[in-house]
C-alpha positions in Angstrom: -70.3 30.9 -68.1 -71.9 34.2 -69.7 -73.6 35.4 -66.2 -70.4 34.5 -65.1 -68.3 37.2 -67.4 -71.0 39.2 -67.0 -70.5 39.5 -63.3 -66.7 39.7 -64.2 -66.7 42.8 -66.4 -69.2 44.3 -63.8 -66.5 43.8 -61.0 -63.5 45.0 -63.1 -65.7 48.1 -64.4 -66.5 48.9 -60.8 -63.1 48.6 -59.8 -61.6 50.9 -62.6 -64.4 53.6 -62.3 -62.4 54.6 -59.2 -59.3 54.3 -60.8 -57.6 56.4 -57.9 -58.8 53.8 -55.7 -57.8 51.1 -58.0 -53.9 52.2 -58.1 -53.8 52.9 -54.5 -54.7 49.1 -53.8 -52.3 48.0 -56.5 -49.3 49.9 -55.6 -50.4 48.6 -51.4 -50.4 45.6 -52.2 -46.9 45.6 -54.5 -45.6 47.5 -51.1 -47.0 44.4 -49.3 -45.1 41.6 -51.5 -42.1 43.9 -51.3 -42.0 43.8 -47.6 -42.3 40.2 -47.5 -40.1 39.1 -50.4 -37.3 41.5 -48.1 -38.6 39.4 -45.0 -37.3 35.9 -47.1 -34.2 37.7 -48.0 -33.6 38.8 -44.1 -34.0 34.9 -43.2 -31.9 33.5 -45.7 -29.4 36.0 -44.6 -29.4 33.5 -41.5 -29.3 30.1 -43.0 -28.2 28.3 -46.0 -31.4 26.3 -46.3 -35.3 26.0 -44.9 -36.7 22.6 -45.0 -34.4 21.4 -47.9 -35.6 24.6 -50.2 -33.0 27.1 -52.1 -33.3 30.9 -51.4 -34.5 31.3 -54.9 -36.8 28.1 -55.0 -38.4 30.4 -52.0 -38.7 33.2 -53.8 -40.2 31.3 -57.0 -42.6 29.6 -54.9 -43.8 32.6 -53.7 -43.9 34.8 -56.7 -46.3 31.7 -58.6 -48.2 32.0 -55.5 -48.7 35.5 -55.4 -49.4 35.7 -59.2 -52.2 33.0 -58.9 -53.6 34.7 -55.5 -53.6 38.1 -57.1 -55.1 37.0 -60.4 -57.7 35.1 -58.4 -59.3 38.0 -56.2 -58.7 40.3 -59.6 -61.2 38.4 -61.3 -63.4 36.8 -58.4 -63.6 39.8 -56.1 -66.9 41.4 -55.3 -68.9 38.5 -57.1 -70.0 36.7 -53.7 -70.9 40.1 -51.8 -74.4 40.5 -51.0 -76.6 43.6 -51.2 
């Protein structure tokens, strides 16, 4: 667990030492979930209903998703590239 948050506070301090770089990638990928939380809004303009789910049972399914995706490559990415 130590090399572990060793390699972790490597990463991050990597990542925020181009913190231009950093905020460009954040705000891209907000744009992203943007476009695609407008994209379920757009087909739920359509229909009532997909596959038994609620508009907003969609969108909460999504948002937990994205949370856990984003918190996972925040902390694991750049820890299995190789030199």
């Amino acid at each position: 667990m130590t090399i572990w948050l060793a390699m972790l506070r490597a990463s991050l301090g990597g990542q925020l030492s181009y913190r231009a770089s950093f905020l460009l990638e954040a705000l891209g990928k907000a744009w992203v979930v943007g476009l695609e939380l407008v994209a379920v809004f757009v087909l739920f303009g359509y229909v009532r209903e997909l596959g038994g789910w609620s508009r907003w049972e969609v969108v909460y399914l999504y948002g937990v998703a994205s949370i856990a995706l984003g918190v996972a490559e925040l902390l694991t990415d750049g820890l299995n590239d190789k030199p």
